[in-house]
N, C-alpha and C positions, 0 to 999 in steps of 0.2 A: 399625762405625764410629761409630754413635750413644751409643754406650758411653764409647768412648774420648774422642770431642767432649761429651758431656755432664756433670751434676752433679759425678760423685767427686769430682774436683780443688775444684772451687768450693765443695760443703759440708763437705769437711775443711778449708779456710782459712777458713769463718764460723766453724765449729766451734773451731779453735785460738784465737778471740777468747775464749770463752765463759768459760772455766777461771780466769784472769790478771784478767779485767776483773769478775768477779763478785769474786774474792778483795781487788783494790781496793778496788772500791766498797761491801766491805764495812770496809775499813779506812776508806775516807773517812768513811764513815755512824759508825764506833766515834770518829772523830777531832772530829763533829764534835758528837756528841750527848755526848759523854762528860761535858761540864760540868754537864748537868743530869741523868744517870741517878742513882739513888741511891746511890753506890759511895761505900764507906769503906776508902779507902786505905791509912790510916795509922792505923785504929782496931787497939790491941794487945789481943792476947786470950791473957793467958799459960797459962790452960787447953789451947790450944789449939794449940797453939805446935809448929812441925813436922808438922802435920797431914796425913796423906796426902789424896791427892784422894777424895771419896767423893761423897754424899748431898747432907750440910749446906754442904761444899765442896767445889764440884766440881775444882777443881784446887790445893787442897789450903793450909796456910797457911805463910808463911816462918817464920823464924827467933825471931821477935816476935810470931808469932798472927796477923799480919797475910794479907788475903786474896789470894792470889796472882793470882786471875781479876781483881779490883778494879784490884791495880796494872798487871795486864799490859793492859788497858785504856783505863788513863790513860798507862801508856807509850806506845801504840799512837798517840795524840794528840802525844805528843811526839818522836816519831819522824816523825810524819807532817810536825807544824810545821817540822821542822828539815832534813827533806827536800826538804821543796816551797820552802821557802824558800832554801835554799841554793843548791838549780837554777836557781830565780829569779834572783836575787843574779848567779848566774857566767851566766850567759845574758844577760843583759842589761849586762854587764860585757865581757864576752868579745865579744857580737856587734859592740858601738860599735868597740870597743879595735880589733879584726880589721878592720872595716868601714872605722873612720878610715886603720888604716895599707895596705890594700887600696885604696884608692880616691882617698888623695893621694900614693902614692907617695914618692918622693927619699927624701931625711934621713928624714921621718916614718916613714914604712916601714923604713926602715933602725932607727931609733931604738926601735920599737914591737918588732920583730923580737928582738933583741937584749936588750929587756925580757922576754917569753915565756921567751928562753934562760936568762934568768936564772932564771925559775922553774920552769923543766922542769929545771935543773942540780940540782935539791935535791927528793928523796923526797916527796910531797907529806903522807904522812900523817905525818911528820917536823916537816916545817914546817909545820902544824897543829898538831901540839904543841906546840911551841914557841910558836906564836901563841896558845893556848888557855890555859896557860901562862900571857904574859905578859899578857893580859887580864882573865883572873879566869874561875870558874867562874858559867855561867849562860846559858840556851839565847840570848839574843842576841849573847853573847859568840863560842857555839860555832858559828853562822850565820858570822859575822864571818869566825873565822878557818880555817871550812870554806870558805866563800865566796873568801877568799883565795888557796888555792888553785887553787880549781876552776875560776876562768874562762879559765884558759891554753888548755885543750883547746876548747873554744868560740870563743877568739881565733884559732887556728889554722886551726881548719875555717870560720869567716867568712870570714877573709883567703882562703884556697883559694878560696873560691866567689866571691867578688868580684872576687878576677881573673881568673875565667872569667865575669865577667858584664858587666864595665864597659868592653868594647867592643863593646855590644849594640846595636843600631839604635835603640832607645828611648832609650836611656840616651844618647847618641851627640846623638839630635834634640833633648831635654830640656838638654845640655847646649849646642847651638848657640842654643838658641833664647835662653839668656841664664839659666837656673833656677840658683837658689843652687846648689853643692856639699853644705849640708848638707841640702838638701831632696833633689838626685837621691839623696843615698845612704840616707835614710830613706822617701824614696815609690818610688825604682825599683827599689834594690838592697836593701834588706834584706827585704823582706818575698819576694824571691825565695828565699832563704836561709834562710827559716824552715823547709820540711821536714826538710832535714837536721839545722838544729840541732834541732829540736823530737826526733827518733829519737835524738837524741847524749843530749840531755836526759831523756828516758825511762829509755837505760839507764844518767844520771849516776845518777838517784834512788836506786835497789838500791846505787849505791857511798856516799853517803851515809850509808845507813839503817847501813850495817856501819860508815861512820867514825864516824858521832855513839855506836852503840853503844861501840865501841873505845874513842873518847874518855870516855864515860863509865863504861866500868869503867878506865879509868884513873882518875878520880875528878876530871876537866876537862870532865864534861861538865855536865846537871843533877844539883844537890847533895839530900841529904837532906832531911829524909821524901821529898822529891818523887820518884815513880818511874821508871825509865829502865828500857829494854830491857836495855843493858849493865850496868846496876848492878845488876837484879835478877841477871845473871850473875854479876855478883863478888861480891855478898851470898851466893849458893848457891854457890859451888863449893869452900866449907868445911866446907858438908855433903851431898857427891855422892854419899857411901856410904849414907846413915840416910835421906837428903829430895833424892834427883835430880829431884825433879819442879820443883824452885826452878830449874833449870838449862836443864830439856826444856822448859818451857813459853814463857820468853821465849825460845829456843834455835828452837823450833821457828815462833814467831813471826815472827822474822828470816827464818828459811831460806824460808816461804814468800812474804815482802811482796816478800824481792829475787828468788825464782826468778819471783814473776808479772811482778813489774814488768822483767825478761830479755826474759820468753816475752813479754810484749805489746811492746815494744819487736820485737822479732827479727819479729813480724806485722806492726806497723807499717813497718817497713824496707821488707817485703816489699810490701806493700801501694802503699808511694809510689816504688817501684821502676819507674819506665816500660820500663827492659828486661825487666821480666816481663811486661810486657803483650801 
């Protein structure tokens, strides 16, 4: 019986943190130190040119000489910038927008609802292009019209939770006692709401990190010299026969930032889950 009521259970779920949250915080650390490491990005070296990964370079040089370890690097920065930013952006977009039409109901609720519909009617990474598009090329552009998108699902999951909250006995007393409306829904009702968006949030970022790439090898995202996850893909996949490592490496990059940022999310779920407790 001591077996079954003790550790296993509880040091497999510290442990499932370990993996996900070292892989971040290694992305965080590359994201934020990256402007002062020594790295030469966009220095060409036509001796050098197609280099497989070796010695001198350890993961080898593109098209240009250029160093692929350097840019996948300084992509790592701008993947990160466009990530955390974009979750930002529709997080704090999405919770007002849900929260206002949640919590005054009539027409507003109706009218706010109906806005969402409109944006859930249209593909989002669709209309993202389109917005990226009609903006111009350039990572505040690409927040802009990622952000765009993104805060519908956050809209949604507010609204739900707010009206399973705004007939709460607090909320209920704070609004007899006379307290603004826009103070109960930012001191009683949203920051109740923060778990869930925050795990929404988590695994928005992994969908970002693949849209800002998408968009950028579509060539709407960051533009030249500057390095991009996605553009170092579509610089390499002209030469996937002679130099795949132009392709494996930001390739592989991706798969791991959004498998961690998944697995830490799916822990955190679990984690502020009170039915599993």
């Amino acid at each position: 019986m001591s077996n079954f009521v003790g550790g296993p259970p509880f040091r497999s779920k510290e442990s499932g943190w370990l993996m996900p949250s070292a892989l971040l915080v290694l992305w965080f650390l590359v994201a934020l130190v990256a402007p002062w490491l020594p790295l030469t990005p966009n220095a060409v070296d036509l001796p050098g040119i197609l280099a497989s990964p070796g010695a001198e370079t350890l993961l080898g040089n593109d098209d240009l000489g250029r160093p692929v370890l350097h840019r996948l690097l300084v992509g790592a920065r701008v993947a990160f910038l466009v990530g955390f930013g974009v979750v930002a952006l529709s997080l704090l977009i999405g919770a007002l927008v849900g929260g206002i039409a949640a919590f005054a109901g009539g027409w507003v609720d109706l009218v706010l609802v109906r806005l969402v519909d409109v944006f859930l009617a249209f593909p989002g990474i669709l209309l993202a292009i389109a917005l990226a598009g009609i903006l111009g090329p350039g990572i505040d552009n690409l927040i802009l019209a990622l952000a765009a998108t993104g805060w519908v699902g956050y809209a949604r999951l507010s609204r739900a939770q707010i009206l399973a909250l705004k007939e709460r006995d607090h909320v209920l007393a704070a609004r007899a006692l006379g307290v603004r409306p826009g103070r109960v829904l930012v001191r009683h009702l949203l920051p109740l709401t923060l778990a869930p968006l925050i795990v929404e949030a988590t695994f928005g970022i992994g969908g970002v990190v693949v849209a800002e790439a998408g968009l950028s090898f579509l060539g709407l995202g960051v533009q030249p010299p500057q390095a991009s996850w996605g553009s170092m893909i579509r610089e390499g996949v002209s030469y996937m026969l002679v130099a795949p490592h132009l392709v494996m490496a930001p390739g592989i990059a991706i798969a791991l930032v959004v498998f961690s940022v998944n697995l830490l999310g799916d822990r955190l779920r679990d984690w502020l889950d009170v039915r599993a407790l």
